[in-house]
NUVEXMAR-50075 format. One record per residue (C-alpha): x, z, y; residue number from 1. Coordinates in steps of 0.1 Angstrom, whole numbers, padded with zeros to 4 digits. Layout:
+-------+-------+-------+-----+
|     u |     w |     v |   k |
+-------+-------+-------+-----+
|     X |     Z |     Y | NUM |
...
+-------+-------+-------+-----+
END
This chain:
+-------+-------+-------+-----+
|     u |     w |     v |   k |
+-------+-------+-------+-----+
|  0000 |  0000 |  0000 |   1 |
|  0019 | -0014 |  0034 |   2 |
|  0006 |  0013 |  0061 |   3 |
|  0023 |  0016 |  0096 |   4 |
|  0028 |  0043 |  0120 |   5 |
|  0018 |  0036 |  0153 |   6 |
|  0048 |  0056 |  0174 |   7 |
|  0040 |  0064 |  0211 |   8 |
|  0044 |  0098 |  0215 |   9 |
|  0072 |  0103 |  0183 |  10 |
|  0089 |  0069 |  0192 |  11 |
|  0117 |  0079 |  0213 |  12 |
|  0127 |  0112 |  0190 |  13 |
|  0123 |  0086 |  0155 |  14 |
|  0148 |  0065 |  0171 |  15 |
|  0175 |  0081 |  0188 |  16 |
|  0190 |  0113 |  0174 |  17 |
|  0198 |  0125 |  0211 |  18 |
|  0161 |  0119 |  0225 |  19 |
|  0160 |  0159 |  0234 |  20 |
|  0187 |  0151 |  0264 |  21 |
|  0182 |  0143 |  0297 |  22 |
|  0203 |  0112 |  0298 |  23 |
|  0188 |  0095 |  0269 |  24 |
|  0151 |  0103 |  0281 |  25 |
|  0161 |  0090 |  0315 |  26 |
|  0176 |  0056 |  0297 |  27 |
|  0146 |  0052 |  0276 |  28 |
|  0120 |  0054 |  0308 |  29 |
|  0117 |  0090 |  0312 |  30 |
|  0100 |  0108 |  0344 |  31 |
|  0087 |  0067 |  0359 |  32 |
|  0055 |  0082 |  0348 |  33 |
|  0054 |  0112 |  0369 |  34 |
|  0067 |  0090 |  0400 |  35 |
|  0035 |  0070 |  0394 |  36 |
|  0012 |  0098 |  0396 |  37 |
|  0028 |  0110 |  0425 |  38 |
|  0019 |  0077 |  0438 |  39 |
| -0016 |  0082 |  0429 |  40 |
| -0042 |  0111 |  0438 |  41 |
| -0047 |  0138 |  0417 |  42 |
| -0084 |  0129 |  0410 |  43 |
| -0069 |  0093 |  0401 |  44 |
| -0050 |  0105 |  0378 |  45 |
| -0076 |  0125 |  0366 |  46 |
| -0105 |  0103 |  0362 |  47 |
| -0088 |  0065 |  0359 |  48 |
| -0060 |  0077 |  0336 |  49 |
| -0071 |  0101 |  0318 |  50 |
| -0104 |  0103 |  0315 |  51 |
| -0109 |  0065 |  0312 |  52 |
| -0082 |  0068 |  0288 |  53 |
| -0109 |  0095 |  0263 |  54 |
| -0077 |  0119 |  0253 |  55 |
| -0093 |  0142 |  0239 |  56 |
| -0074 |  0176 |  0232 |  57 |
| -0051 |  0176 |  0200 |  58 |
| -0046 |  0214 |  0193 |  59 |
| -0077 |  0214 |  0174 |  60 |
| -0110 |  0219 |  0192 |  61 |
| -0112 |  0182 |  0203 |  62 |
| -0122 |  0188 |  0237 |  63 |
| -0123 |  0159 |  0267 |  64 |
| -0092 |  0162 |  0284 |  65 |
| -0097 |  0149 |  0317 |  66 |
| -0137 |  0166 |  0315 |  67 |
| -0118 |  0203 |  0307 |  68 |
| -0095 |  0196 |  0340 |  69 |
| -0124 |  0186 |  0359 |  70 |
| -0142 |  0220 |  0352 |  71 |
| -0118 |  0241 |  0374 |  72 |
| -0139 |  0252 |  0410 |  73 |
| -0129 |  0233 |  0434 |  74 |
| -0112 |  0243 |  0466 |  75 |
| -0099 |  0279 |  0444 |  76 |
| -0063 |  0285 |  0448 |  77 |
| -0039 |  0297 |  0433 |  78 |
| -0048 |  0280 |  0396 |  79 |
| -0022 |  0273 |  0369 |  80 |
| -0018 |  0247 |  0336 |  81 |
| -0003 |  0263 |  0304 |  82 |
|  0007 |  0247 |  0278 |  83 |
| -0002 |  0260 |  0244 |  84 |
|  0031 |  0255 |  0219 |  85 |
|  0020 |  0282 |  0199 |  86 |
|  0008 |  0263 |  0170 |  87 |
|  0003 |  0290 |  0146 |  88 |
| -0023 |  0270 |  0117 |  89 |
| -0009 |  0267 |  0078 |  90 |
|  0013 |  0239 |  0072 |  91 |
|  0009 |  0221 |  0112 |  92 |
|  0043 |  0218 |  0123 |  93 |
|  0040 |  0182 |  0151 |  94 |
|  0044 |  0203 |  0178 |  95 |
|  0069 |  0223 |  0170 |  96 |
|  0088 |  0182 |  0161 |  97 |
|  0079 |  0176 |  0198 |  98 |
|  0094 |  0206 |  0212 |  99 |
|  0130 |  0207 |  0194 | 100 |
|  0128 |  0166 |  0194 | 101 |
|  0117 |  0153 |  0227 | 102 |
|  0112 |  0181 |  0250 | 103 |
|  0112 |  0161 |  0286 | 104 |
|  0082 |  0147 |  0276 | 105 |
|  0067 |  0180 |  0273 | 106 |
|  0082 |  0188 |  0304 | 107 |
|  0070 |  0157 |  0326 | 108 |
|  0036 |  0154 |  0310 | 109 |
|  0033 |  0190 |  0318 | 110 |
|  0045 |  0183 |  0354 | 111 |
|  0017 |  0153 |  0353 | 112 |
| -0011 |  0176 |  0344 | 113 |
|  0001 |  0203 |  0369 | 114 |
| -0004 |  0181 |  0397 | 115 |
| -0039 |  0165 |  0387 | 116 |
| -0054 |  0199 |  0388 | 117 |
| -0036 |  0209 |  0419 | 118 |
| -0016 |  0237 |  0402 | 119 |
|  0018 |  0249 |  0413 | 120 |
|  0028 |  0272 |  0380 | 121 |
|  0027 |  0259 |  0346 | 122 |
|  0039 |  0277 |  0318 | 123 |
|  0050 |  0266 |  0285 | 124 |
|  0040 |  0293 |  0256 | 125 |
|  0060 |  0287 |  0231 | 126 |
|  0059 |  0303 |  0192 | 127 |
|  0085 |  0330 |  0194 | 128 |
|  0098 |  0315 |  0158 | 129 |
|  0106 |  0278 |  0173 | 130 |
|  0141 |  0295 |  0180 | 131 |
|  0160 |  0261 |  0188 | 132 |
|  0127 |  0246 |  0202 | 133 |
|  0128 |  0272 |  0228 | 134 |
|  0166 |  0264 |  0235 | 135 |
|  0160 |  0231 |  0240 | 136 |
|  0126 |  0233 |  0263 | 137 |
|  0149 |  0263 |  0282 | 138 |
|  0174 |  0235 |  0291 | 139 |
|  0151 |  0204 |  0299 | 140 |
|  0135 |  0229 |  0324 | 141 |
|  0168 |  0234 |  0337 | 142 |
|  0176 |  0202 |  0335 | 143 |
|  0144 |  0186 |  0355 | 144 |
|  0151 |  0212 |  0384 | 145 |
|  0185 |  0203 |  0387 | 146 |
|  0173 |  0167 |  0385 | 147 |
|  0144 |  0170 |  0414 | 148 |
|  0117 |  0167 |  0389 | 149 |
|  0108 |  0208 |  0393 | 150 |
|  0111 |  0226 |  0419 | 151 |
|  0103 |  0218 |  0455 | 152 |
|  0095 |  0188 |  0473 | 153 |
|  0092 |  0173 |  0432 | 154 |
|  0107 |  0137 |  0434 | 155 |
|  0107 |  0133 |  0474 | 156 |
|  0060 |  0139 |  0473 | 157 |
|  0060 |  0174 |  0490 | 158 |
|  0043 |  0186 |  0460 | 159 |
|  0058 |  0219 |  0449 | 160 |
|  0060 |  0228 |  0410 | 161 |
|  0076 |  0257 |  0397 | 162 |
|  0079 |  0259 |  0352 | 163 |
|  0083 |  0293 |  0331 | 164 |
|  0089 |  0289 |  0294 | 165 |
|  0079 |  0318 |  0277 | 166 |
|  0085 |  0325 |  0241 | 167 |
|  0052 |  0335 |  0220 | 168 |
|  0055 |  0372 |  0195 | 169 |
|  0045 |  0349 |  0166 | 170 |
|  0003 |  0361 |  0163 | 171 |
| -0015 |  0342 |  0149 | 172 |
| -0046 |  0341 |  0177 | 173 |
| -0025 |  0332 |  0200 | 174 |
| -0033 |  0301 |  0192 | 175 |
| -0072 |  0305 |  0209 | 176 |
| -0066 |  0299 |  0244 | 177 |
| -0081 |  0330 |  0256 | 178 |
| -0058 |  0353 |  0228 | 179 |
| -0026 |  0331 |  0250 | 180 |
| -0035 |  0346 |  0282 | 181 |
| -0038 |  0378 |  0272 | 182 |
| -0003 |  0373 |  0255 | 183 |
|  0009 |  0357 |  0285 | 184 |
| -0001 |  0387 |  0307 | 185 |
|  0018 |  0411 |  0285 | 186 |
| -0009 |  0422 |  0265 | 187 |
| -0018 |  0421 |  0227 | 188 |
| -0031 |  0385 |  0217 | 189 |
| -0069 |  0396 |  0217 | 190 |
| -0092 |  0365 |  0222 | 191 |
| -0114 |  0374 |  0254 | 192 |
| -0154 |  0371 |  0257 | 193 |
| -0165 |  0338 |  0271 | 194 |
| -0178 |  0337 |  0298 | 195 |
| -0159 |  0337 |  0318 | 196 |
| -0142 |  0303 |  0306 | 197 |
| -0104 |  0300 |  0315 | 198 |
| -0111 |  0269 |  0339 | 199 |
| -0129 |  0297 |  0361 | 200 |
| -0107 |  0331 |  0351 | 201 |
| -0079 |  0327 |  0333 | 202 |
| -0046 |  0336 |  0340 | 203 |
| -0046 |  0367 |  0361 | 204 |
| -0076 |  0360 |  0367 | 205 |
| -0073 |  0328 |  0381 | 206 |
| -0090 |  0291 |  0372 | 207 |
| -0066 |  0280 |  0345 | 208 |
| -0060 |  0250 |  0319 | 209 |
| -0044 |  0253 |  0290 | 210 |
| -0038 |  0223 |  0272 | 211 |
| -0020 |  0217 |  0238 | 212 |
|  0020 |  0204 |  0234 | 213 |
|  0011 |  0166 |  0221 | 214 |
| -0018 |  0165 |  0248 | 215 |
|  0006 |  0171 |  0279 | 216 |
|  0033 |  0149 |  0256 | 217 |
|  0007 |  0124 |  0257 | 218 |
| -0004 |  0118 |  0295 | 219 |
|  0033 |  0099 |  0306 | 220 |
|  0023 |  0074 |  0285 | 221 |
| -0014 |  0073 |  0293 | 222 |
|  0000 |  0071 |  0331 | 223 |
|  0021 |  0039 |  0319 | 224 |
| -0003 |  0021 |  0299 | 225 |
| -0033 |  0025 |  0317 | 226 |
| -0062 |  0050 |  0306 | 227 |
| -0082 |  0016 |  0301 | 228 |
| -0054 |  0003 |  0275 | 229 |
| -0046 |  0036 |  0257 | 230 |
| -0090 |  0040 |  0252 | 231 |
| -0085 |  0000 |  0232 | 232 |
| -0067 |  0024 |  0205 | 233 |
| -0085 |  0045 |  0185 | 234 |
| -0122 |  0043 |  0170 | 235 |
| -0154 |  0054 |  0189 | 236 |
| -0141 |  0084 |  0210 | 237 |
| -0116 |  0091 |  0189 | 238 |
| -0091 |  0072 |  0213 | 239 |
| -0051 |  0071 |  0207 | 240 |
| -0031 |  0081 |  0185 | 241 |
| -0024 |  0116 |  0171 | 242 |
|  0003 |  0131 |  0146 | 243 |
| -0007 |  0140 |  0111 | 244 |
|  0013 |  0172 |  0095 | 245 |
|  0010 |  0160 |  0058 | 246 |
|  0021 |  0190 |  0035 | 247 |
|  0016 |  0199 | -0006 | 248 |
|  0018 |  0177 | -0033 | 249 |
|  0028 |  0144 | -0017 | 250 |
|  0056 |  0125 | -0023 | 251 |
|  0066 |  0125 |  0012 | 252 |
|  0056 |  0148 |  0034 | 253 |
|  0059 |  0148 |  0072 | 254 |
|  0046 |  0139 |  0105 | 255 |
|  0031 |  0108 |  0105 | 256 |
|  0017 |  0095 |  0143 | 257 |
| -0010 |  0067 |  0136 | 258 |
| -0039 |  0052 |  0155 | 259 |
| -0072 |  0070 |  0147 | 260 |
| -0096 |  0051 |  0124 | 261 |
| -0071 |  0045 |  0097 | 262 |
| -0082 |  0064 |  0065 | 263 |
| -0071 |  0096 |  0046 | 264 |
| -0064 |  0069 |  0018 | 265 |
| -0039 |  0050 |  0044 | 266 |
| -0023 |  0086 |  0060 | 267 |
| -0020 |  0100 |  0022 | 268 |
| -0011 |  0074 | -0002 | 269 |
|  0004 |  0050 |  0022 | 270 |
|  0025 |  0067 |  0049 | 271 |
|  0033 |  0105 |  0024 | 272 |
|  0037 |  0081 | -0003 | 273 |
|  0003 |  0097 | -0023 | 274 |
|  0002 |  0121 | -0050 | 275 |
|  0039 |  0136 | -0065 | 276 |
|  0049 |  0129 | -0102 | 277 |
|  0017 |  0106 | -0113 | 278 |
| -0008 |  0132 | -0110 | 279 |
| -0044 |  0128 | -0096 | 280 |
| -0058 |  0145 | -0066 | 281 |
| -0080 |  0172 | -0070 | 282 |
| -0086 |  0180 | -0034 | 283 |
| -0073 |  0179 | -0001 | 284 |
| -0075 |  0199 |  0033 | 285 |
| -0080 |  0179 |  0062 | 286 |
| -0072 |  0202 |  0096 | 287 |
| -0055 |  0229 |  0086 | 288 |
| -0067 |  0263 |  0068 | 289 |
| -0098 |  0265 |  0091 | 290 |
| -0112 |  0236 |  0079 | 291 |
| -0134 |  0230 |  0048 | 292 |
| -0121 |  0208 |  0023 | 293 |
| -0126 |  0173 |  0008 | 294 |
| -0126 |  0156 | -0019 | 295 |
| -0107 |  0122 | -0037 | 296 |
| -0140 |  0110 | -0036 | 297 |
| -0134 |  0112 |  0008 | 298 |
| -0105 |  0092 |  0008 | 299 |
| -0118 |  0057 |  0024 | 300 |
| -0134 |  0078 |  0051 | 301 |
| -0118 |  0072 |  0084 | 302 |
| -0096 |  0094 |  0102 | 303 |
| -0126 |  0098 |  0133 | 304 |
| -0130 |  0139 |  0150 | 305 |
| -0165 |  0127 |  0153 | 306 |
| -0180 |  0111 |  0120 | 307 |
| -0158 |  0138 |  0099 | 308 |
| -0177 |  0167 |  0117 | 309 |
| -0206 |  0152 |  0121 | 310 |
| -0208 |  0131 |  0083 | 311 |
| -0183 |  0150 |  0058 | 312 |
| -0192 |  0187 |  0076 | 313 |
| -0156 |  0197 |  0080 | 314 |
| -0132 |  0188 |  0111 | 315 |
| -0096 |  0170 |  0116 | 316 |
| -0083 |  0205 |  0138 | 317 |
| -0046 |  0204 |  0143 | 318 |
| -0040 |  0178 |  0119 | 319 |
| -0025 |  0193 |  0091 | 320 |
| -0035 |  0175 |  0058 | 321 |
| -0024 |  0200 |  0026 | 322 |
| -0031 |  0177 | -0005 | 323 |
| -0037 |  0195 | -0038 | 324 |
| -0031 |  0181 | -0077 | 325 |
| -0053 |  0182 | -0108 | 326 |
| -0032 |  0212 | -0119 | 327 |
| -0045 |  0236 | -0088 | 328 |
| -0064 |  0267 | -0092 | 329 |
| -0089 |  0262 | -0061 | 330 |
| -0097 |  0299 | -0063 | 331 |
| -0059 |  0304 | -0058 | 332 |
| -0058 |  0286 | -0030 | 333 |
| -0091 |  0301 | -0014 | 334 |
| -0075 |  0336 | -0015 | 335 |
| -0043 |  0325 | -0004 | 336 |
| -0058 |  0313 |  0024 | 337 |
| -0081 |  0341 |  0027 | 338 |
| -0051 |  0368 |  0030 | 339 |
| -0039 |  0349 |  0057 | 340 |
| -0070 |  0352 |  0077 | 341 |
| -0071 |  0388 |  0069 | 342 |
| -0036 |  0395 |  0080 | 343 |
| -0038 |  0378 |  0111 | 344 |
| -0073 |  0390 |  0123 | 345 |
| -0070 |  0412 |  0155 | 346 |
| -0094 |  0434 |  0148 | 347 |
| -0115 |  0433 |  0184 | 348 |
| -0148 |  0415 |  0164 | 349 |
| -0163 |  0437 |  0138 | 350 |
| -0174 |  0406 |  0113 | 351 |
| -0138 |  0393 |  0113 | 352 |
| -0121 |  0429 |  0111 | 353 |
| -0140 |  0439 |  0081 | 354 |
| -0154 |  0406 |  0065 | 355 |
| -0120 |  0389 |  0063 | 356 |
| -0105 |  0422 |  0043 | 357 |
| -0132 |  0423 |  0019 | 358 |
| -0136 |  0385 |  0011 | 359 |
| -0097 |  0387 |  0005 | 360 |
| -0105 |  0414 | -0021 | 361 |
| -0136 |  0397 | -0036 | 362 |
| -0116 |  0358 | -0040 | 363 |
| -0087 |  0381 | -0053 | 364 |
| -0106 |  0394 | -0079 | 365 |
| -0119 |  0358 | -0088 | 366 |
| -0087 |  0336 | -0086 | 367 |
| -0075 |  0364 | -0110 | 368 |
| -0098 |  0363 | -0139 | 369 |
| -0121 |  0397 | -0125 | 370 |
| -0151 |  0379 | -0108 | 371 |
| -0183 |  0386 | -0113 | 372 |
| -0212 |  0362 | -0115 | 373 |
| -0229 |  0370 | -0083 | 374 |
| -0197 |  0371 | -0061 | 375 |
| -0199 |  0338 | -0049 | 376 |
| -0233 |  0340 | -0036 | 377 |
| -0223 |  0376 | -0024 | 378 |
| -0199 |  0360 | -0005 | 379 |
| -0219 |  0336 |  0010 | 380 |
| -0244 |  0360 |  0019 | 381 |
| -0219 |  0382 |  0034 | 382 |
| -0208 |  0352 |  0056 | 383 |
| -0241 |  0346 |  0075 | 384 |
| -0230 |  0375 |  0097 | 385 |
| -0202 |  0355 |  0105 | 386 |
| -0217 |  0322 |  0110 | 387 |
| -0253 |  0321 |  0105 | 388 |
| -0259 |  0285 |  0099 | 389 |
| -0226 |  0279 |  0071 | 390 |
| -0237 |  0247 |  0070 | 391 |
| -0226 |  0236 |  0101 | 392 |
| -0196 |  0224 |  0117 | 393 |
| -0188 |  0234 |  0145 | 394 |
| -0194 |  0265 |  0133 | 395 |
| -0223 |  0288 |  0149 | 396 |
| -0202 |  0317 |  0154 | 397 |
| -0208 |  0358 |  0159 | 398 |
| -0173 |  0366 |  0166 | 399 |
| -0150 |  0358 |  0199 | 400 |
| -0126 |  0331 |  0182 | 401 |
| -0126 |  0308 |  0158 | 402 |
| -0108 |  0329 |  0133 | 403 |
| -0140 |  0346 |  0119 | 404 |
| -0153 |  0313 |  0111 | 405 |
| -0122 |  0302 |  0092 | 406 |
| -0123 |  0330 |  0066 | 407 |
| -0153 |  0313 |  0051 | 408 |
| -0139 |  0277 |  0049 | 409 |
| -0122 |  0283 |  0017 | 410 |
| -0156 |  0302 |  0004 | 411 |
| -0183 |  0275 |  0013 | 412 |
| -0151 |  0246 |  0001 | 413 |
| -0156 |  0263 | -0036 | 414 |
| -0196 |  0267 | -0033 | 415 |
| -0193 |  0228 | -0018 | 416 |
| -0174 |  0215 | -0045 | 417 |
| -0161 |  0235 | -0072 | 418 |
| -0191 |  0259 | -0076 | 419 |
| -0197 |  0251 | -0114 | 420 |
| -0159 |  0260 | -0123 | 421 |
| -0160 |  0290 | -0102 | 422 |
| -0196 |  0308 | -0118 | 423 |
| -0180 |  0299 | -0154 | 424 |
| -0151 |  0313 | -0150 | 425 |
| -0167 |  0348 | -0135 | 426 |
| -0196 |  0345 | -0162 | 427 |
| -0167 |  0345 | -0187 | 428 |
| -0154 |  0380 | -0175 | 429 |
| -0189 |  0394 | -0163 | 430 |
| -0180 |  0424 | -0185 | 431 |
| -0145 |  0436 | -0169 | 432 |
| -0140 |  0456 | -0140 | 433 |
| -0137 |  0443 | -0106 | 434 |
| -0099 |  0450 | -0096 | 435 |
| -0093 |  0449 | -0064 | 436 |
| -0053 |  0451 | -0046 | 437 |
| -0045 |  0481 | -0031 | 438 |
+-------+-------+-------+-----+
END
């Protein structure tokens, strides 16, 4: 099967070595994009780049780009862009490629967003782990002040724009944009109540945008194309290009950046090479450990935000695809993924806090031979105070973020599709004791 990628945002770091310096990202057209902008008005930018251009937010939630900027109040000052780099989700790891690889596009995408929403602060959140990522966004900082693309008086405009990278202490709701600020303050990374929505009180308070790393490493070439050219790629609304993190039992994994509307058939068996040592598929996650899973059978579906939330009931998130072979334990894999959720919850919501503990011991019991014939259904009882309508995606949710939610992905995944294998196997043991971990 001869699949391409389509490299815009990885292009420059797949082909030279060096693309995290200055001089080579100068040499390959680095920063024209920013003295465009500055050319333009920020609500040009805004709404004939990147609106027209339907970018639509690439951390997970899928959000209009240019329609979140255009949500901050107008004429309320001081307001600030940061730049999510936390990326914290199972088996993602584009941006933390983009970051070590090509960090000056970060840096002058940021510097492009900055000035559409009028902002003179952006800051880069970066996961504390990303130790030589952080290293080399430090320098390219550094490196664009000394340059005149930071600073004051940013490449001879008058428009002022000071950047702060600031390393993450590696929680795991961070990653919620609200759970960031309250990192970014100083505080614990506790998600906050909404409203009030960042774009009105976000950092200290402030209207504030937060935008994930491959958005901002987007928008220099959205600025250079055209919004009206980059919106011809893509299918529907899912416009562009985004990278796919393809993980598990793959012949090659990796990053993959290819045009959305290609299918999971053409991302997995194509570009990562398909299933490892002649094996079948038995299932596959499509965007990351929040997400419900799919089947083989889902393969020829296209890679589309929309038609796989609104047709398969489960979402494309941060784009990590983690395939799975014939010889997987799906129940395994549901409480792996459940004890993740668990340790990471932050405890504020009462349905996360104690739900996610207890549906770690109930799958635990399950994936090892203790289950009972009505845990399933227990479980997805349990789960209605979570998300009343299961069913659903996006989920209906009771708690702040969207972790809460995610403990029941792997839950409603083995109702979805492996129900039958899961009730035989706890009918088979209805007689033993429930064991639970300490």
């Amino acid at each position: 099967m001869s699949v391409t990628e389509t490299r815009i945002v990885t292009r420059r770091l797949r082909e030279h070595p060096d693309a995290h310096t200055l001089e080579r990202y100068l040499a390959t057209g680095g920063y024209e994009a920013l003295r465009r902008a500055l050319q333009m008005t920020p609500d040009a930018v805004r709404d004939e780049q990147v609106t027209a251009s339907g970018l639509r937010g690439r951390g997970g939630a899928g959000f209009g780009t240019g329609q979140k900027w255009s949500f901050l109040p107008a004429g309320v000052h001081p307001r600030y862009l940061v730049v999510n780099g936390d990326e914290g989700e199972p088996c993602t790891f584009k941006d933390h490629m983009l970051i070590e690889g090509d960090p000056h596009q970060i840096v002058e995408g940021a510097a492009i967003a900055a000035y559409a929403i009028g902002a003179h602060h952006a800051f880069c959140y970066v996961r504390g782990e990303f130790a030589l990522g952080i290293e080399r966004l430090e320098r390219a900082v550094a490196e664009a002040y000394d340059a005149g693309f930071l600073g004051r008086d940013v490449c001879g405009s008058g428009y002022d724009l000071e950047m702060v990278v600031h390393p993450g202490a590696g929680a795991y709701v961070a990653g919620d944009e609200t759970g960031l600020l309250s990192s970014l303050e100083g505080g614990r990374a506790m998600p906050r109540i909404k409203p009030p929505f960042p774009a009105v009180q976000g950092l200290y308070a402030a209207p504030t945008v937060v935008n994930n790393v491959e958005t901002v490493a987007t928008l220099p070439h959205i600025i250079l194309m055209g919004g009206d050219a980059y919106a011809r790629l893509g299918v529907g609304r899912s416009t562009g290009t985004r990278i796919f993190s393809v993980s598990g039992h793959v012949r090659r994994p990796g990053n993959y950046e290819v045009e959305l509307g290609i299918t999971f058939r053409d991302l997995i068996e194509g570009l990562a090479g398909g299933v490892r040592d002649g094996k079948r598929m038995k299932f596959f996650i499509p965007g990351g450990a929040s997400s419900p899973w799919l089947l083989p059978d889902h393969l020829d579906e296209p890679l589309d935000m929309d038609h796989v939330t609104q047709n398969l009931r489960t979402m494309l998130g941060s784009g990590a695809v983690m395939v799975f072979d014939e010889d997987t334990d799906p129940a395994l894999v549901a409480w792996r993924l459940a004890r993740f959720f668990a340790h990471e919850s932050c405890g504020k919501c009462t349905p996360c806090r104690e739900g996610s503990d207890w549906l770690e011991k109930v799958l635990f019991r399950i994936a090892h031979g203790r289950g009972r014939p009505e845990d399933l259904d227990l479980m997805l009882s349990f789960g209605q105070t979570i998300v009343p309508d299961l069913d659903r995606t996006p989920f209906n949710q009771t708690t702040i973020c969207a972790l809460g939610p995610s403990t029941m992905s792997p839950v409603v995944s083995l109702d979805r599709w492996f129900r039958d294998e899961i009730l035989e196997r706890c009918g088979a043991d209805r007689r033993r004791i429930p064991v639970v971990p300490a």
